[in-house]
N, C-alpha and C positions, 0 to 999 in steps of 0.2 A: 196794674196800678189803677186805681178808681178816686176821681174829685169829686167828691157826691155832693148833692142838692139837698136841701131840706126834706123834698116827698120821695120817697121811695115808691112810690106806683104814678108812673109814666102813663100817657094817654097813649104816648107814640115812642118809638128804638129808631131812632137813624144810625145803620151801619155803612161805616166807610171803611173799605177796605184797600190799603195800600200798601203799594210798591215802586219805592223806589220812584216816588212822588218829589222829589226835591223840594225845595221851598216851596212849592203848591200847594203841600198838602196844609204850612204854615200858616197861608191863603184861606183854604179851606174851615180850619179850625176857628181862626180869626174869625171869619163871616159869619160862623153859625153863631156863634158867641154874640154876636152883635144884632142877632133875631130879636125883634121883640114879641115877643111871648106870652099870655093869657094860663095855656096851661104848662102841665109842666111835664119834660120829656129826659131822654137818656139818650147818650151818643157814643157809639161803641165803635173805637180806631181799632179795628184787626189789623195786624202787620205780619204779608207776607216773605216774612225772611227777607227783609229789605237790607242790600247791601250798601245801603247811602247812609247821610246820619237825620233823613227825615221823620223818622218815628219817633228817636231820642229829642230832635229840636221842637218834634209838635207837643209834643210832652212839656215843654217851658214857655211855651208860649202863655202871657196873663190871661188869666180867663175870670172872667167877672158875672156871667151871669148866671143868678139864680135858681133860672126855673131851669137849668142844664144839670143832669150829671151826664160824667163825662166819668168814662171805661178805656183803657187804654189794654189791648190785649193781644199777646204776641200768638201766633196761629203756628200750627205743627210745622211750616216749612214753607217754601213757595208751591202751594196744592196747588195754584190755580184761581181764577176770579171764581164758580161757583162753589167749590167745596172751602174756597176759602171766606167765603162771606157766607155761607152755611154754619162755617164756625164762630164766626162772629155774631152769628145768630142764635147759636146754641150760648151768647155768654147775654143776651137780653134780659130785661122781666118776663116774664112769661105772663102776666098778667097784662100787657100792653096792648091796645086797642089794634095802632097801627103800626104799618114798618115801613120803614126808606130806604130806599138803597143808594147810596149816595157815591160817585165817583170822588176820589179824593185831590183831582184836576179840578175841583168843580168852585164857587164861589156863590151862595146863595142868596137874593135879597131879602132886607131885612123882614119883610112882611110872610116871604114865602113859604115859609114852613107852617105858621100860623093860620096862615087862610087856606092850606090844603088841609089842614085840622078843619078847619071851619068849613070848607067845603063838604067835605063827607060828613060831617057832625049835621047839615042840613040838607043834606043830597042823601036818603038811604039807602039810596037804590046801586049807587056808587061804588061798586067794589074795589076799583084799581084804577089806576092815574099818573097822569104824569103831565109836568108843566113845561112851557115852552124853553128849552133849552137854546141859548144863544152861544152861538161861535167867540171866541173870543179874536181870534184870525178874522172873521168878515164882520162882526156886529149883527149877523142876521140868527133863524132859528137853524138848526141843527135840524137836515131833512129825515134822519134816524129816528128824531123823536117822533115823528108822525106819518108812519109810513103800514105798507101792505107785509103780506108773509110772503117768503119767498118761492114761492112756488114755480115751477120750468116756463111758465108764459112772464111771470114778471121780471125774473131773474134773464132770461134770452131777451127781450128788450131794452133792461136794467144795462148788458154788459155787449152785446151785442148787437144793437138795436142803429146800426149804422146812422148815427144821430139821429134818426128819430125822437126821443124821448127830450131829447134837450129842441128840435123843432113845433115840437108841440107839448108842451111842457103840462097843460093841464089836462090832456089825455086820460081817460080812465084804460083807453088799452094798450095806451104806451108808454106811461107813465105808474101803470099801478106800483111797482117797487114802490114808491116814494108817495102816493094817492095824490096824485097832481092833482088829480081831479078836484080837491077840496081846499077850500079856504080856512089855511092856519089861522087866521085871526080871530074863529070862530070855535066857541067850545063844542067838543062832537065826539062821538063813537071812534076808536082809531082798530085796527089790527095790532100792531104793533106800537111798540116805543123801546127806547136804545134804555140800556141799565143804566145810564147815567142818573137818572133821578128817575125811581121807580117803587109809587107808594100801593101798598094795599093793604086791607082788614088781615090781619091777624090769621084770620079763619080762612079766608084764599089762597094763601099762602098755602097753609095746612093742607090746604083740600087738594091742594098740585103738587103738593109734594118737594116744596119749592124749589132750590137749585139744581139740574141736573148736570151731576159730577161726570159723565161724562165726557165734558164739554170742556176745556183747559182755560182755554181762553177765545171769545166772540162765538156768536149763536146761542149764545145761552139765555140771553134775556128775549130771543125771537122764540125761542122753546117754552120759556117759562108765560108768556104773551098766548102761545097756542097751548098750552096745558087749560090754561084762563079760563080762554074762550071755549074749551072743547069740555069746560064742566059749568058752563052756562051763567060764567061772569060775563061783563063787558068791561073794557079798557075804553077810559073818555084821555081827551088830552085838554088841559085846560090852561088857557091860553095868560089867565090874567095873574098868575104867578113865572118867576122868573130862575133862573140860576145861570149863571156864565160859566163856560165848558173852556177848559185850554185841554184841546182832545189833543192824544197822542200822547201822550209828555212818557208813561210807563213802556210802551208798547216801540214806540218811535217812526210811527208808518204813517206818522200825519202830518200836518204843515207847521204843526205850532213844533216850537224848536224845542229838542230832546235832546237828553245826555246818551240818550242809547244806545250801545254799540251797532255794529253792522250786523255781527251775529244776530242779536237781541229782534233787529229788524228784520233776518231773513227767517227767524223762528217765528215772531208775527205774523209775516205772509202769510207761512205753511201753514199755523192756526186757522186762519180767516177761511181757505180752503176746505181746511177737513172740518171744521163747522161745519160748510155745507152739505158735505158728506153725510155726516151725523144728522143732522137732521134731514134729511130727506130721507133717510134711513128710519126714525122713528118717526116720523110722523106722513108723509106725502106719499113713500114707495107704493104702499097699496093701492093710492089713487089711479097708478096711471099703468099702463099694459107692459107687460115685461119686454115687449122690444125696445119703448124707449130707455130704459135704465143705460145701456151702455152710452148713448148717446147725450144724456145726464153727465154719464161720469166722466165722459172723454169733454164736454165742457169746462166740468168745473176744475179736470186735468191741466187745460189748457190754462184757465184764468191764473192758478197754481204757475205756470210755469212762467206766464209773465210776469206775476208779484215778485217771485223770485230773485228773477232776471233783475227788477228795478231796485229789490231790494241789497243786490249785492253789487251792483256797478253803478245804479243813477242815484 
């Protein structure tokens, strides 16, 4: 189902891909609608085999503005966050400068789409970005959005790190997971940022081969962040645009409150887990000597077996 706009050639695609988004995603649609807008863009709802009635009620929701079409597109099944927003990518203009990847928990301010247009359109150097993502649980940012790669030194202090990291919070060696070291408030070079709002050229995308299906669900936007940077983009985070996050709502393993069953959560866990698996698999293994690997995996076993644990009894 397609509500078209007047221009058919989009400067920018923001794909939101959802699941089982309940009135969020209602949220979501709302907000974008309410952007004000300079040029003019396309916004494409994949829907992964959603078994709620959020994709049928984002569909009725009024939508008023102009410089939007808006694509509304059912995806082969519940693939997954990245083969499934791969297919939401495959229903774009192909002629569109840039793309969003937009959680569909998400709520954007009116300016923000606009000024990250306008940011790259005068930054050329700019290849990938992402803007300060706020919790909608604390009112702060979202430390995913500005954060290190996971590699066995940040990841053992990240989860292990016998409070350290939280006693010395702006740490570069105890803190790297999350770059304590540097001041959010400040636009800057990041390693990472969380898929929740994650803009790039057209042509980076391309050049990384974007989603790697692999990945089912989590790790895949810290994959797609190391593809980036390992073909000579940089990822900036920039601070002076905004979007509000109610994280968890699909998944159910976060504070903001979900329909999700127990199941649903203990599937979660084990995702989050073998992400890290998978990636350290394709991108870190050859960094480090083959004695550590078992000692890798009996970690990330472990973290595995506590997710677990919580997700099916606390």
């Amino acid at each position: 189902m397609i509500k078209a706009s007047k221009n058919d050639v989009p400067v920018l695609s923001v794909i939101v891909l959802n699941y089982n988004a309940g009135v969020y995603l209602e949220k979501c649609i709302s907000s974008i609608d309410s952007s004000v807008l300079t040029h003019d863009i396309e916004v494409i709802f994949a829907d992964n085999a959603s078994t709620d009635t959020s994709f049928a009620n984002c569909q009725k929701v009024k939508l008023t503005n102009t410089k939007i079409k808006y694509i509304f597109h059912k995806n082969t099944g519940n693939v997954g966050f990245s083969a499934g927003n791969n297919q939401g990518l495959a229903v774009t203009n192909p002629t569109s400068k840039y793309i969003i990847f937009l959680n569909p928990d998400t709520a954007v301010e009116t300016d923000t789409l606009q000024g990250m247009i306008n940011y790259f359109e005068t930054h050329l150097k700019v290849n990938a970005a992402t803007c300060d993502v706020i919790l909608a649980v604390t009112g702060k940012t979202q430390l995913e959005c500005h954060r290190g790669f996971p590699t066995p030194w940040n990841t053992f202090w990240h989860f292990f790190g016998f409070g350290l990291p939280k006693l010395f919070p702006h740490s570069k060696i105890f803190n790297g997971y999350f770059l304590g070291h540097q001041d959010y408030s400040k636009l800057q070079p990041i390693e990472c940022c969380v898929g929740a709002f994650f803009m790039m050229k057209r042509t980076v995308g391309d050049k990384a081969g974007w989603w790697n299906e692999k990945y089912f669900m989590y790790g895949e936007d810290l994959d797609f962040c190391y593809k980036i940077k390992q073909n000579g983009s940089q990822l900036y985070f920039i601070p002076d645009y905004k979007i509000t996050h109610f994280q968890g709502i699909s998944s159910g393993i976060k504070k903001t409150k979900s329909a999700a069953s127990r199941e649903t959560k203990v599937r979660s866990a084990i995702a989050t887990t073998n992400a890290m698996r998978i990636f350290y698999q394709e991108n870190l293994i050859n960094d480090y000597p083959p004695i550590l690997h078992p000692l890798i995996y009996l970690g990330i076993n472990f973290l595995q077996f506590y997710r677990v644990f919580k997700a099916k009894y606390l």
